[in-house]
PASE-650447 format. One record per residue: x, z, y of N, C-alpha, C, O in turn; residue in three letters; residue number from 1. Coordinates in Angstrom, 2 decimals, padded with zeros to 5 digits. Layout:
% PASE-650447
{{X, Z, Y}, {X, Z, Y}, {X, Z, Y}, {X, Z, Y}, ALA, NUM}
...
***
This chain:
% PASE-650447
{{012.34, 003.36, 012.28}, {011.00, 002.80, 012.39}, {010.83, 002.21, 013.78}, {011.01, 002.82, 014.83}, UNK, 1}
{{010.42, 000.84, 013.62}, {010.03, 000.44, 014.95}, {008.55, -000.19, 015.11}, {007.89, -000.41, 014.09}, UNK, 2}
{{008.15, -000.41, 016.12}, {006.70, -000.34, 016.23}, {006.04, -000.72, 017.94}, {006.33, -000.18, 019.01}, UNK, 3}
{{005.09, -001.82, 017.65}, {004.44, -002.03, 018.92}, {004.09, -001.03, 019.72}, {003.42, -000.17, 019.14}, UNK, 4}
{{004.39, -000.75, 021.27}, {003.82, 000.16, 021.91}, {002.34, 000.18, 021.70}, {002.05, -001.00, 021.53}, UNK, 5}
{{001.25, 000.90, 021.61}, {000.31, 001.43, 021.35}, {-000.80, 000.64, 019.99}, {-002.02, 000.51, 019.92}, UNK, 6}
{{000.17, 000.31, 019.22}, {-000.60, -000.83, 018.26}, {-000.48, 000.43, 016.87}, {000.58, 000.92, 016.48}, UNK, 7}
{{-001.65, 000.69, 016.38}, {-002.30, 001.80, 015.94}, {-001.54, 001.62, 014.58}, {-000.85, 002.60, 014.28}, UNK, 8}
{{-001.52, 000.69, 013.80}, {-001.03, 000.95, 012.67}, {000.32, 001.40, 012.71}, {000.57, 002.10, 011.73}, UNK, 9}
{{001.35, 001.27, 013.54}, {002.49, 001.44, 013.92}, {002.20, 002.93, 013.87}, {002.74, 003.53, 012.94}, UNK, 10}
{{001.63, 003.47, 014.52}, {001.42, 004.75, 015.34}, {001.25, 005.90, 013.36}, {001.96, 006.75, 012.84}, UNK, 11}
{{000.02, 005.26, 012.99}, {-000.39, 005.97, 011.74}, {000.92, 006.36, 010.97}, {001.32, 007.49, 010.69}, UNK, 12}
{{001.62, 004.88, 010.63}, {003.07, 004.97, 009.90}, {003.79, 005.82, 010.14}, {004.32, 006.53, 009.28}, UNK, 13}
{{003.96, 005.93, 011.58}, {005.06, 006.93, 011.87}, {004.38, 008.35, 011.70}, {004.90, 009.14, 010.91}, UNK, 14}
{{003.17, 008.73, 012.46}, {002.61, 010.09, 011.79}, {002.26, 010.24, 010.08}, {002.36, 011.26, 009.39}, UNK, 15}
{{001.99, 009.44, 009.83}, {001.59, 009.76, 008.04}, {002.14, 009.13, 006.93}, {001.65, 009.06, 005.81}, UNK, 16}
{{002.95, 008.77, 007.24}, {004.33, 007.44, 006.48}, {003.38, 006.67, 006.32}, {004.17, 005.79, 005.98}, UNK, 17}
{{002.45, 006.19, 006.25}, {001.54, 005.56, 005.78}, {000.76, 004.50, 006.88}, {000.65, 004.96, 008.02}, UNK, 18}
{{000.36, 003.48, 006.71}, {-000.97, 003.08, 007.24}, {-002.40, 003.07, 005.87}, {-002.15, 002.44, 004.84}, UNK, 19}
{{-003.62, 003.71, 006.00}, {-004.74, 003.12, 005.34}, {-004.17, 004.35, 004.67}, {-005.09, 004.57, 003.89}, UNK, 20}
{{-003.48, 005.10, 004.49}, {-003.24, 006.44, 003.52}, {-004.62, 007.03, 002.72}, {-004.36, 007.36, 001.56}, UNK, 21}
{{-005.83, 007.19, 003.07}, {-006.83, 007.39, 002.78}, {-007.50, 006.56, 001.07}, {-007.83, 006.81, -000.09}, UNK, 22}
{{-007.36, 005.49, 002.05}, {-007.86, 004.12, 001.43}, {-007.08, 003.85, -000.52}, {-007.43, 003.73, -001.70}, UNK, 23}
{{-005.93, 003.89, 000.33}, {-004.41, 003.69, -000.59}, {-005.02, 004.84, -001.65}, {-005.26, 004.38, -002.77}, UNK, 24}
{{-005.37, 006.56, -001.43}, {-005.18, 007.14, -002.65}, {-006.42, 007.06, -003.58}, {-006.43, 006.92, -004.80}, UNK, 25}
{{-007.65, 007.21, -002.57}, {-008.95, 006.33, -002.88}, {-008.54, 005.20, -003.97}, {-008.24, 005.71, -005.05}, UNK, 26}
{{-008.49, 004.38, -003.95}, {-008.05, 003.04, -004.77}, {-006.79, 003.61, -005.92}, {-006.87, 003.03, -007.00}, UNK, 27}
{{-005.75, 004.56, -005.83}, {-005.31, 004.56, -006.97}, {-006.47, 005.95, -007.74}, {-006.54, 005.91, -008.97}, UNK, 28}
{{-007.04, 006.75, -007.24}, {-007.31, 007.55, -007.94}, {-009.07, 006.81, -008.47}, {-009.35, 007.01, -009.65}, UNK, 29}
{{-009.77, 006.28, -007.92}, {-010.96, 005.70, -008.56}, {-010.68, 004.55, -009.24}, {-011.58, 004.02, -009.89}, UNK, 30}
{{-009.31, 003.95, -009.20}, {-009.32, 002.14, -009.63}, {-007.98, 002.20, -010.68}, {-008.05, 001.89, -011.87}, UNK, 31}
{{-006.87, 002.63, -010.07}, {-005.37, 002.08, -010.61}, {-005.53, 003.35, -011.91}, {-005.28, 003.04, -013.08}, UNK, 32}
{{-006.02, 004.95, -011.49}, {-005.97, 005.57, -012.68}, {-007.23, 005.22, -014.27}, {-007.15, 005.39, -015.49}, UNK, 33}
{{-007.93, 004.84, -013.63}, {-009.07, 003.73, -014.62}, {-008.33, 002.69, -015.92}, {-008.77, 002.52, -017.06}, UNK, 34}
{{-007.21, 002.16, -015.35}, {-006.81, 000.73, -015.82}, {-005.41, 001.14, -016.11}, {-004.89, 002.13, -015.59}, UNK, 35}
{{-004.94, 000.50, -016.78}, {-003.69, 000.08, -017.33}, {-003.44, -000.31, -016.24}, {-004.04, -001.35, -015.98}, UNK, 36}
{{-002.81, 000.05, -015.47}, {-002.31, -000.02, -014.10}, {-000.67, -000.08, -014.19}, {-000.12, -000.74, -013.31}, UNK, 37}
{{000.19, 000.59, -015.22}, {001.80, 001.04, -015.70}, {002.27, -000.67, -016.33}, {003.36, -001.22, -016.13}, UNK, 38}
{{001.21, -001.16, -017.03}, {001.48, -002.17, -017.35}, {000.68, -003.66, -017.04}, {000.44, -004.53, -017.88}, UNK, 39}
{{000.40, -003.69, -015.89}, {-000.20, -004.67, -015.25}, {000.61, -004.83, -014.05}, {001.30, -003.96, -013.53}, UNK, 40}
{{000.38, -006.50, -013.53}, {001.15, -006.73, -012.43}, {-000.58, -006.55, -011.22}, {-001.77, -006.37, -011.48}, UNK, 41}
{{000.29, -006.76, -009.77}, {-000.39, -006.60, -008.78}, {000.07, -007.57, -007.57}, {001.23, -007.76, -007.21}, UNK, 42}
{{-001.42, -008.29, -006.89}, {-000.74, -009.46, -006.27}, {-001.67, -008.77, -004.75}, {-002.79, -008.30, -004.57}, UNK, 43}
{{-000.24, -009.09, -003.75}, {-001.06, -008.01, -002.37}, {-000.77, -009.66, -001.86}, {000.18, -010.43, -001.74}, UNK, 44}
{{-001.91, -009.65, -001.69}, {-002.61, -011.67, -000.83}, {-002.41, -010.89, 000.82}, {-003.13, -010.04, 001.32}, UNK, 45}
{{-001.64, -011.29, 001.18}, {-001.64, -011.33, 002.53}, {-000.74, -010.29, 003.34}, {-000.95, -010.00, 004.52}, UNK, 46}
{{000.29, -009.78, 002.58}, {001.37, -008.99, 002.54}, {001.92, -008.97, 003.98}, {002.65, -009.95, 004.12}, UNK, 47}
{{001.84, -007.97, 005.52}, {002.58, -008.58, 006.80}, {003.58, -007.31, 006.69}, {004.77, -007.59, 006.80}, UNK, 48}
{{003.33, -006.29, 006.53}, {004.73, -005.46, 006.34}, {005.18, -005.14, 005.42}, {006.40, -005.03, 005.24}, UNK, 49}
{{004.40, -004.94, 004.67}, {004.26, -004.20, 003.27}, {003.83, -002.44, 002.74}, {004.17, -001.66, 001.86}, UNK, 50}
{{002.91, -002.46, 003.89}, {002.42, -001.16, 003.91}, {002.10, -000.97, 002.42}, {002.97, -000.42, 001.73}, UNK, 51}
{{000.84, -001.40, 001.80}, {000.32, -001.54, 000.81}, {001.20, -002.02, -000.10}, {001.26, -001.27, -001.07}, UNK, 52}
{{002.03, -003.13, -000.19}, {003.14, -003.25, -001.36}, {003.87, -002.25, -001.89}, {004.29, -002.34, -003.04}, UNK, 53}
{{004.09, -001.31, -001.23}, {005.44, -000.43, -001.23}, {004.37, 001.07, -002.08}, {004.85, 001.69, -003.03}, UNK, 54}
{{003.07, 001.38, -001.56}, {002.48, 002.09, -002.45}, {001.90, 001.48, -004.26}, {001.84, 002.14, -005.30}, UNK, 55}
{{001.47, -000.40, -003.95}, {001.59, -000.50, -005.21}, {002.24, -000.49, -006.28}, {001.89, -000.29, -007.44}, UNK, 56}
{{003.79, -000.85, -005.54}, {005.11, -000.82, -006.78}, {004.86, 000.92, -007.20}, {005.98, 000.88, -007.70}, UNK, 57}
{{004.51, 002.06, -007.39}, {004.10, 002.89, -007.57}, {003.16, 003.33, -008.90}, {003.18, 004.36, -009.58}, UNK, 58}
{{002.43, 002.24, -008.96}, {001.28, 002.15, -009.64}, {001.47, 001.07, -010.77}, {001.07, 001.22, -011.93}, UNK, 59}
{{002.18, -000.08, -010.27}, {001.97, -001.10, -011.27}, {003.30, -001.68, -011.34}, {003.97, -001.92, -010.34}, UNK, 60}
{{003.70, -001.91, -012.62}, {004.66, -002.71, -013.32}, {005.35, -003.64, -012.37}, {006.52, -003.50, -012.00}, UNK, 61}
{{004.60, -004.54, -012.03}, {004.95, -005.58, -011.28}, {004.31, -005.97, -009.85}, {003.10, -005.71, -009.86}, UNK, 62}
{{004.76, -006.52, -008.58}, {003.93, -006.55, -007.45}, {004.64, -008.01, -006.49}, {005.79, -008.02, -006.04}, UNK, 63}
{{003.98, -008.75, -006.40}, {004.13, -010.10, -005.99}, {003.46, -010.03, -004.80}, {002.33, -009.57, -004.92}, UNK, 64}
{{003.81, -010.35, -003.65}, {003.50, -010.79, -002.09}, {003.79, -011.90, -001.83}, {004.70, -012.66, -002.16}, UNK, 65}
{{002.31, -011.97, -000.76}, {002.47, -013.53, -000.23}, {001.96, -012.71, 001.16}, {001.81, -013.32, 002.22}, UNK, 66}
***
């Protein structure tokens, strides 16, 4: 893992594998468990590491970044 000296999301990742970890289970447990989520694709608009990509392939069938 590498990571900007004091640039926070860096920092989260390395303590919680995660950045937005909160957010992330929030959203699968009120939203992705709701929906056909196993068989739906998922489009992460604005993809810079893939924090969030890497928890949606998880959830959904398919996951497309831009």
């Amino acid at each position: 893992m590498s990571g900007r000296l004091f640039d926070v999301g860096s920092l989260k990742i390395m303590l919680n594998g995660r950045f937005e970890n909160y957010e992330l289970i929030s959203l699968k447990n009120n939203v992705f468990n709701k929906i056909n989520s196993k068989n739906s694709n998922a489009l992460d608009i604005g993809a810079n590491i893939g924090n969030h990509s890497l928890f949606f392939f998880k959830s959904f069938f398919k996951c497309i970044l831009f």
